[in-house]
Structures are given as structure tokens and as C-alpha cells.
C-alpha positions as CSV (number, residue, x, y, z in Angstrom):
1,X,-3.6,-51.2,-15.2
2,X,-2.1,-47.8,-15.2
3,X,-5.0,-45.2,-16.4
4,X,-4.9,-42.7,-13.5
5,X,-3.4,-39.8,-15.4
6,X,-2.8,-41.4,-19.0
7,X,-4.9,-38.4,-20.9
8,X,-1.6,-36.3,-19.9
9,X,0.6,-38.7,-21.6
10,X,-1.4,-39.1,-24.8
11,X,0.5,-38.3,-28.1
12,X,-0.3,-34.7,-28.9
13,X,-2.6,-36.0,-32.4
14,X,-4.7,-38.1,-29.9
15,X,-5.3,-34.7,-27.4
16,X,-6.3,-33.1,-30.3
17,X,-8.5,-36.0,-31.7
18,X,-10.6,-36.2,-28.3
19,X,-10.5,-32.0,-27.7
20,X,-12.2,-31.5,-30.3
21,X,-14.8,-34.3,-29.8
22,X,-15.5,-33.1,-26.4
23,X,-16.1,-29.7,-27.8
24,X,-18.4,-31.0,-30.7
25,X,-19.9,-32.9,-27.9
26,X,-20.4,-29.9,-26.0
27,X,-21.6,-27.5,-29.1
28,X,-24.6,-30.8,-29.1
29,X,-25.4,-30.7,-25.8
30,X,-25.7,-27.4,-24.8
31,X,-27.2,-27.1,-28.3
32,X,-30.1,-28.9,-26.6
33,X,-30.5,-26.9,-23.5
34,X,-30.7,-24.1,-26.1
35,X,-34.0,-25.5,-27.5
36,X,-35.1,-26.0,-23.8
37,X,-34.9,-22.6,-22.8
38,X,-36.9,-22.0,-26.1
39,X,-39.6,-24.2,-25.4
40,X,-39.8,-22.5,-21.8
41,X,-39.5,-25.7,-20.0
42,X,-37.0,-24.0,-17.7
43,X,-39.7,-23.1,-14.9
44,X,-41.8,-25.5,-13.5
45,X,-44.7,-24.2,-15.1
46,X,-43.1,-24.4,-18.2
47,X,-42.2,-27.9,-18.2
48,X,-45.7,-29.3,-17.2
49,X,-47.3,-27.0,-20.1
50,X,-44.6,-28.0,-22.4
51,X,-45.9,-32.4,-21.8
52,X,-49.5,-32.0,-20.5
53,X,-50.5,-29.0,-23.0
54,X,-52.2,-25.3,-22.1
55,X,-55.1,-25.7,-23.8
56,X,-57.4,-24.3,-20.5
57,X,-55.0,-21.1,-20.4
58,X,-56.8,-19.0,-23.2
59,X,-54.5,-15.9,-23.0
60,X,-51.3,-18.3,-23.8
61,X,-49.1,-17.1,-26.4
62,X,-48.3,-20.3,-28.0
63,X,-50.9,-23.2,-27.7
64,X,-49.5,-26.8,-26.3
65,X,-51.4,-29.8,-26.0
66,X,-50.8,-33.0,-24.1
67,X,-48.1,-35.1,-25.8
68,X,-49.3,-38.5,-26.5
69,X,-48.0,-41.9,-24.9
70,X,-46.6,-42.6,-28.0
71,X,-44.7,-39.6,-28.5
72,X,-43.7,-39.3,-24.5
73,X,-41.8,-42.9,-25.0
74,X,-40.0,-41.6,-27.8
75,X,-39.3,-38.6,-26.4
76,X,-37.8,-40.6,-23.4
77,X,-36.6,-43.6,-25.2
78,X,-33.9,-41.4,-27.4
79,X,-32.9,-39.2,-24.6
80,X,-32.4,-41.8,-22.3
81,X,-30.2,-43.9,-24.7
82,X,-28.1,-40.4,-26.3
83,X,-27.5,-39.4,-23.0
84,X,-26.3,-42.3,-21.4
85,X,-23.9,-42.8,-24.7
86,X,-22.8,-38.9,-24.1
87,X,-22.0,-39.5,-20.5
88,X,-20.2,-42.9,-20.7
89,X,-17.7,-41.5,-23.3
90,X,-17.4,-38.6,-21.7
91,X,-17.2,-40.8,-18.4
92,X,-14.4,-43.1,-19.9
93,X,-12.1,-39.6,-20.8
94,X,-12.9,-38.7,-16.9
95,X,-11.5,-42.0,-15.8
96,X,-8.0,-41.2,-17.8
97,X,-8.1,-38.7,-16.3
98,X,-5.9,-37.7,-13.2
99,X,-8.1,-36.4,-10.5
100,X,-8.7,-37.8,-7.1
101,X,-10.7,-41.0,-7.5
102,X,-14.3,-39.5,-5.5
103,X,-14.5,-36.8,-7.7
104,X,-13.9,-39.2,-10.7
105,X,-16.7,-41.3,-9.0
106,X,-19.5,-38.6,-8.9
107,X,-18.5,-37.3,-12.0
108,X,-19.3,-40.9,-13.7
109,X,-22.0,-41.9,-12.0
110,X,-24.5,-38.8,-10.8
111,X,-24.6,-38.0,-14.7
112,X,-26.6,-41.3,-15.2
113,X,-28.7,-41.1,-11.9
114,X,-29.7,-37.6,-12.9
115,X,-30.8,-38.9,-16.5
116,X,-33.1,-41.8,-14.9
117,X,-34.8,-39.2,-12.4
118,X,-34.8,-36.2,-15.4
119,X,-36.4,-38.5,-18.0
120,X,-38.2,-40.7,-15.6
121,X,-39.7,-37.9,-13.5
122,X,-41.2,-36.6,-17.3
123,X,-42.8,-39.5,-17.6
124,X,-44.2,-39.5,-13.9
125,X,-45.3,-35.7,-14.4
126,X,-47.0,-36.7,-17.6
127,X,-48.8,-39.6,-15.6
128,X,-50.1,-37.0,-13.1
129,X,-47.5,-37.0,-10.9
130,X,-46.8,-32.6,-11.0
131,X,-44.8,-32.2,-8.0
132,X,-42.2,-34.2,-10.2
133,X,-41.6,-31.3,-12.0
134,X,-39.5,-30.0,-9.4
135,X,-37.6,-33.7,-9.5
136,X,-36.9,-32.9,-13.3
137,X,-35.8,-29.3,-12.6
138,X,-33.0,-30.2,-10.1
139,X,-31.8,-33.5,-11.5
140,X,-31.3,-31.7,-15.4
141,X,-29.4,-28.7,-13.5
142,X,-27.2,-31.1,-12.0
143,X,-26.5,-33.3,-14.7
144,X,-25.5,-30.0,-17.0
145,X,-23.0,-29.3,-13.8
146,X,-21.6,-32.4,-13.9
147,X,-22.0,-32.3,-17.8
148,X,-20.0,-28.9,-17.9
149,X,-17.2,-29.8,-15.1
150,X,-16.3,-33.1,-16.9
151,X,-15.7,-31.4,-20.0
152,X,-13.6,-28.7,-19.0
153,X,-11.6,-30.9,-16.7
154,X,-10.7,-33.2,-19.5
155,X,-10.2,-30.4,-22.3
156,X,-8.1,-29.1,-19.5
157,X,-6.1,-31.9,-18.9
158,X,-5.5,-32.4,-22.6
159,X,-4.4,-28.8,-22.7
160,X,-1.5,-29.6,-20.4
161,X,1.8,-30.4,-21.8
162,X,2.7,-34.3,-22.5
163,X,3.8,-36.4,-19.8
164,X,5.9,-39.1,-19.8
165,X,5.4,-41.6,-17.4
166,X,8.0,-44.6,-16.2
């Protein structure tokens, strides 16, 4: 089967069709790294006050307190499953595609490891496990890179004029 390529020879309604989802796409999730940095879970200290609470830091500005279990497996439960729905459409686009097949490769998979160890190493660090905060902080700034470079390489590619292929 012939996919390597076949977003370039895509009928110019259908570019448009899936442009434009990849940017609403984007608007949504950079939308939610908005409300991160809001939340100040974009240090390390940030991110443990924001799921175990600050309620021992009397000076704090806003007052957090340790998310329940209940609310922690909701938390991680709909991330895990919007996320991995964002990636693999917006893996399957990647796929069409034409790039060299490695970078296609990390593209579609790291996304989904870095969602495991983001959402997972929450959970840990809400179990006690701090140091895992450092775990969340690296995998969530590599899954926005791979996040961001996917995007523009497909709007890119469905910016390009229509090939015909033989």
C-alpha cells in the first residue's frame, strides 16, 4: 500500500478539511498547557503542590490541598484516553506523510510513551514517589515537542502544492 507521501496528493478540499483540524487540534492542546502554566505546575515544586496540596506553606498565595484518589484517577483516566486519541490521529496524518520512515517512527510512538510516564509518574508522585516529578517534567516537555513538530510537519505538507503520483 502506497501511503508514504499521499497527504501531498490529497484533493485540495481534503488539505483543507484536515489543516484546519490540526489547527483546532492545536488551539486544544496548547489550550491545556495554558491552564498548566496557570496552575504553576511548570516547576517541580509546582507540580507536587498542585496533587499533594500546600496546606504546611502558610505564606502561600493560593491554598491547594491533596487531590483525592478519586479525583487523581479521573484526572489520569481522561488524559490518558484524550491524549492517546490526539496522538493517534495526529499519528495516522504523520504516517501519510512523506518523511523518512525513523523520524515517522519517533514521531508516533514517543508521543504515547511520554503520556504513560507524564500521567503515570502523577500518579507515582501523588503515591509518594516526589523525585517523579522530574519524570513528569521531562516526559510532558517532550511530548509537546513531538506534539508541536508533528503538527507543523503535516500543516506543512498540506501547504505544498498537489502531487500527482503514477
Amino acid at each position: 500500500m502506497g501511503y508514504d507521501g499521499l497527504l501531498l496528493t490529497l484533493p485540495k478540499g481534503i488539505k483543507w478539511f484536515v489543516a484546519i483540524f490540526v489547527l483546532v487540534l492545536s488551539i486544544g492542546f496548547f489550550t491545556g498547557l495554558l491552564f498548566v502554566s496557570e496552575t504553576s505546575t511548570s516547576s517541580p515544586q509546582g507540580i507536587v503542590e498542585n496533587y499533594l496540596g500546600n496546606e504546611d506553606d502558610e505564606e502561600a498565595e493560593v491554598m491547594k490541598f491533596k487531590k483525592g484518589e478519586r479525583e487523581m484517577l479521573t484526572i489520569i483516566h481522561t488524559h490518558i484516553l484524550s491524549m492517546s486519541l490526539i496522538f493517534f490521529l495526529l499519528g495516522g496524518l504523520v504516517w501519510l506523510a512523506k518523511l523518512p520512515h525513523k523520524l515517522k517512527m519517533f514521531l508516533t510512538i514517543e508521543p504515547f510513551l511520554s503520556v504513560i510516564l507524564t500521567f503515570g509518574g502523577i500518579y507515582f508522585m501523588w503515591s509518594g514517589l516526589l523525585w517523579m516529578k522530574y519524570v513528569v517534567i521531562l516526559s510532558g516537555i517532550l511530548m509537546t515537542l513531538t506534539y508541536s513538530i508533528a503538527a507543523l510537519l503535516v500543516v506543512y505538507q498540506l501547504c505544498k502544492k498537489t502531487v500527482t503520483v503514477n
